[in-house]
N, C-alpha and C positions, 0 to 999 in steps of 0.2 A: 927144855924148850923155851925159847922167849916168846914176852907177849908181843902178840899184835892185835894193829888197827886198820881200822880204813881210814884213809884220809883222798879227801878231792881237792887239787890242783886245779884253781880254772885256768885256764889259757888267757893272756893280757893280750896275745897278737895274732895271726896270722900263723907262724912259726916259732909260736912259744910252744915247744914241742917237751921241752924236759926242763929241770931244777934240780941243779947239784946244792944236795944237803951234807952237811960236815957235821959231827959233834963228835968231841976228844978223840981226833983219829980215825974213827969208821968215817966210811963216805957212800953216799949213795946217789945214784943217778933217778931221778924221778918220775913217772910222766905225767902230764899234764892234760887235762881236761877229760880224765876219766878214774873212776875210784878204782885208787891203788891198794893195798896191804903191805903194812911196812911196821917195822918197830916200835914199841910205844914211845921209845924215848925219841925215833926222830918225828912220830905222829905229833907228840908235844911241843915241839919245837916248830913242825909246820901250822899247826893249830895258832900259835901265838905269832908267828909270822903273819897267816891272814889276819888275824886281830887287828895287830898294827895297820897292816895296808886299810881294811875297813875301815880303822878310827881315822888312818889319814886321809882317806878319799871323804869323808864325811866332812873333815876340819877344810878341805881343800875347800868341798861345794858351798859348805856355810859361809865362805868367806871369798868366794866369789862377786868380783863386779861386775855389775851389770850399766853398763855406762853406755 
């Protein structure tokens, strides 16, 4: 039996409804804006995808002007 996890997708829009995850071959369709249970290996991968976006919504705001 494989492990799983939870991971939560938030929704960026309106009809940001699902998130196609790929790793070596498996594919999964996702949904968004509610806690899912999914593999740990694609939980890790979504895991470090939010990461990214965080770090770059943060690098985005600090480095906004305000003119």
């Amino acid at each position: 039996m494989e492990n799983k996890k939870t991971v939560y997708i938030p929704k960026r829009g309106r009809n940001d409804n699902f998130r196609y995850v790929a790793i070596n071959g498996k594919r999964m369709l996702i949904r968004c804006g509610e806690p899912v249970e999914v593999p740990a290996d694609f939980a890790a991968v979504i895991n470090q995808g939010q990461k990214q976006d965080d770090e770059s919504d943060s690098y985005i705001a600090s480095n906004r002007r305000d003119d």
